[in-house]
N, C-alpha and C positions, 0 to 999 in steps of 0.2 A: 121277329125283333128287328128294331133300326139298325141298319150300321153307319147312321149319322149322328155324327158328333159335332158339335157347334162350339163357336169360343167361349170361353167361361167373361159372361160379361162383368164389370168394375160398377159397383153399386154405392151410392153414396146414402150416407147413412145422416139424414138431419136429425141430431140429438142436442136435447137442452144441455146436456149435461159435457158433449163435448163441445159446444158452441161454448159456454162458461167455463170451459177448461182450455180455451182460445187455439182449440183441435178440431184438423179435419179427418173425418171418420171413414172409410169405406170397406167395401166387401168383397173379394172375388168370389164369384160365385161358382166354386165350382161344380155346386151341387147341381147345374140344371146342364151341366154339357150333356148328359143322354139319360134316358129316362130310369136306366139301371144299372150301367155301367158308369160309374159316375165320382164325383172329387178327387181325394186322392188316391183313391183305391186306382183308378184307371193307369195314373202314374206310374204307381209299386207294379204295377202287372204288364205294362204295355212290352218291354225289353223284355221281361219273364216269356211273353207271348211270341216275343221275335224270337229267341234264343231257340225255342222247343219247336218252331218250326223249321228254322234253319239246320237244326240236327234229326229232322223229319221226326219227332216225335208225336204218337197221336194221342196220348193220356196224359193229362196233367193229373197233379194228387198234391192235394194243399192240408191246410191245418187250423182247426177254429174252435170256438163257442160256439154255444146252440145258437147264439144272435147275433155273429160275428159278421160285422159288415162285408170283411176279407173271402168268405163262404159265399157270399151271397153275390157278390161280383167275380167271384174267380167260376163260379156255375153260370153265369150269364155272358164272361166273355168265351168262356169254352164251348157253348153253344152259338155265338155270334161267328165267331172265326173256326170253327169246324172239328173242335177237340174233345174227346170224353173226357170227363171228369170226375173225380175222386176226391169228397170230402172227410177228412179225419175230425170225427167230433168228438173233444172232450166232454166225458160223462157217460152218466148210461142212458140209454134212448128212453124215449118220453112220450109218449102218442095221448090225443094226437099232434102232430107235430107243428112248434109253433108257427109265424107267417113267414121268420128266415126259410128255417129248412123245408116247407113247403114250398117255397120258391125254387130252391133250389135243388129240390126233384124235378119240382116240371121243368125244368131245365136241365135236368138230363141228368143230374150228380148224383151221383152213388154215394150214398152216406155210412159212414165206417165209425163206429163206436169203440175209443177206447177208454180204459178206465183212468185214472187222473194218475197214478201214479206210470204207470205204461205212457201217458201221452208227458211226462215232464222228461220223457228222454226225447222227445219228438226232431231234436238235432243232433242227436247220436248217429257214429255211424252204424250200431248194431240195428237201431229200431228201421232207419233208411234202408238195409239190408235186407230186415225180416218185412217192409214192406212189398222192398223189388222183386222179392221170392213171394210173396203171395199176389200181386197184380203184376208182376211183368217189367217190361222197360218202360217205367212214367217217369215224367220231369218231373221234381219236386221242387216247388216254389214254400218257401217255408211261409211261417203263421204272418199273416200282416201283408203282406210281399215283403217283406225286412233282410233287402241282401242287396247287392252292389246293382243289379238289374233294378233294384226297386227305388237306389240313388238315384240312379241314373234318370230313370223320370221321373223323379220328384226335380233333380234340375231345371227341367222345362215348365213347372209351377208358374213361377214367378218372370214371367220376360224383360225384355230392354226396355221396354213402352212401361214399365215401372217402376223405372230410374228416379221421380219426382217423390216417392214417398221412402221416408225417415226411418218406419221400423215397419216390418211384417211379423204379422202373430198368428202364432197356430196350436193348435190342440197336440201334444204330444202323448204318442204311445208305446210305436217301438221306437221311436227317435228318427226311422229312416224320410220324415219327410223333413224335419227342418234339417239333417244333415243335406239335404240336397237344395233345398232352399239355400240354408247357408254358403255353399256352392255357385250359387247362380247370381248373387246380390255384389251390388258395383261398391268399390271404398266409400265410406259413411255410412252407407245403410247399415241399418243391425235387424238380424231376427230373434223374437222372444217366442218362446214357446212354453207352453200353461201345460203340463203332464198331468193326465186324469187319471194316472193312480197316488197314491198313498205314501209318503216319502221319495216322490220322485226324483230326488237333488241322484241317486243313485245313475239316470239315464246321463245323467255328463258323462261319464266313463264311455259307455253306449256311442254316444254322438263321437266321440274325440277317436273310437276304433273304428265308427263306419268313416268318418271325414281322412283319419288314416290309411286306410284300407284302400278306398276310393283312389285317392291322390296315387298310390303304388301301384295300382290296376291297370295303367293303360290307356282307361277308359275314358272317352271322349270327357273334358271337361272346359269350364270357360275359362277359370281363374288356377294359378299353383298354387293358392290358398283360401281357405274359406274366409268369409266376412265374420262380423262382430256378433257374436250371440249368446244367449242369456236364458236363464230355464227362471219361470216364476211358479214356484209350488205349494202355493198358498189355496189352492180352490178347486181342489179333488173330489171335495163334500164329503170325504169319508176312504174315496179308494176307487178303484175302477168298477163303472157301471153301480155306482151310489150315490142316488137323488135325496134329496127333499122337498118338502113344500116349498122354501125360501127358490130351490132353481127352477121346479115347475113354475112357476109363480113369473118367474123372471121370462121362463123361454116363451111362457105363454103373451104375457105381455109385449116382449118384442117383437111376436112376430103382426101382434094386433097394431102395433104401433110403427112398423117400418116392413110391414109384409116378406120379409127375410125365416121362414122356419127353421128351427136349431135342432138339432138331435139333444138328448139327454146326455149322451155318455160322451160327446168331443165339444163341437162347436158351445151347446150352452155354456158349459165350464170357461171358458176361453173368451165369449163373449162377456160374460157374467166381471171374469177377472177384468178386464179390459178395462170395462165401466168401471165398477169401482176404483180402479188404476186411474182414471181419469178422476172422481172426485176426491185423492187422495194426491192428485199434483205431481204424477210419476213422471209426464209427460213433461216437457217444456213449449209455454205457448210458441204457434205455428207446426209444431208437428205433426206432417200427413200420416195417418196409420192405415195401413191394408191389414185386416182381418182374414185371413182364407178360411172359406167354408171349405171345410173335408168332409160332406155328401153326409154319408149315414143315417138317412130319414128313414132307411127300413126299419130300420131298430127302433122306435119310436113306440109301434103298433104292437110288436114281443113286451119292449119295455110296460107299456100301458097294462098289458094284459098280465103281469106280473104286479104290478100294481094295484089290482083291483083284485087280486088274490089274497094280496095282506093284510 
């Protein structure tokens, strides 16, 4: 596997739709900085990866879905950088095993099955306890990378060379990348974040403890306060990882139409809102908008194959 990483290049997006919306469109693309280690998964986990070797740890032990993009990059960077790894899957095992978690075997991750009621304690300290007593001394990087290490590079998202755009948008899940986004953005700008579950107006609370949190830690930051931001919860489709024909439909097209591919369960959602956010006049003409792709194309091919089940 590489351990080359490239900049996530700035993609402009020519649309009729925000051209008549008198908006400039673009994309960072995080998804093509490395072939699997990749968007913002890379962020949430990079400080996670500092931390566990600076305290010489040699097992990591993380937390997921069977198609959780977080599994599938925390097995690929603990074989890149020299770590065993230890995945906790919610559910009971399933063979044979979809295209995540066979990745992330051959990558070296030991998959651990718990049942859904046993894994909703997964931040307890008893469940943390009764894992260290059956695997040893592992670092535990919780579900998502969703902890101060995981601000921490989501900080580094968004650079100074991106000072010229108005608002940045992103897919929100545990909250931890537009808190760090939020973080790293100069006065005027504001970040919007599109949550792909199901009444997400609840992740404010979420955002305002890690932006909290953050700010008391210590921990390296640009600003002593975060910038302007805004959750839009209108285009979940239903809840986390819940398509339709209308977003198929949609992801397929753009990517026929601006060669940009979107996963189902983040970027489409987020893309999708965007656009109609644009022929709905949310914007004000001249408004620069950066999109971030947050990666997740492996799930695409689980997705599908779940799909063609129904």
């Amino acid at each position: 596997m590489s351990l080359t990483f490239i900049t996530p290049p700035v993609q402009q997006i020519n649309s009729e739709i925000a051209r008549h919306a008198g908006v400039e469109l673009y994309v960072l693309r995080l998804d093509l900085m490395h072939p699997w280690v990749n968007g913002n998964k890379w962020f949430k986990l990079k400080y996670n990866l500092l931390e566990a070797k600076e305290k010489n740890f040699t097992t990591l032990l993380t937390f997921g879905g069977a198609y959780s993009n977080h599994i599938y990059a925390t097995a690929a960077a603990g074989n890149l950088f020299g770590f065993r790894t230890i995945g906790v899957i919610r559910g009971e095992e399933r063979l044979p095993l979809n295209p995540t978690l066979s990745f992330a075997v051959q990558r070296g991750m030991q998959l651990v099955y718990l049942n859904r009621e046993m894994y909703r304690q997964r931040n307890t300290p008893a469940l943390e306890e009764y894992l260290r007593q059956r695997f040893g001394e592992v670092f535990i990087i919780p579900e998502g990378g969703s902890n101060l290490n995981g601000v921490r590079g989501c900080i580094e998202i968004v650079s100074d060379a991106m000072i010229a755009f108005d608002h940045i948008c992103v897919a929100c899940g545990t909250a931890t990348t537009l808190a760090g986004i939020a973080l790293s953005l100069h006065k005027g700008q504001r970040a919007i974040a599109f949550p792909v579950l199901k009444n997400g107006a609840f992740l404010a609370q979420e955002i305002e403890s890690l932006l909290t949190n953050y700010l008391a830690s210590g921990l390296p930051t640009l600003y002593s306060s975060p910038a302007s931001w805004e959750l839009v919860c209108d285009y979940h489709f239903g809840g986390y990882a819940k398509v339709n024909d209308e977003l198929l439909l949609f992801s397929q097209q753009f990517t026929q139409e601006h060669g940009v591919p979107l996963d189902y369960v983040y970027t489409a959602k987020m893309f999708y809102g965007v656009m109609d956010l644009l022929q709905q006049g949310f914007f004000c003409k001249g408004d620069r908008l950066l999109l971030v792709h947050t990666g997740g194309l492996q799930g695409n091919a689980g997705m599908e194959e779940r799909l063609q089940r129904l």
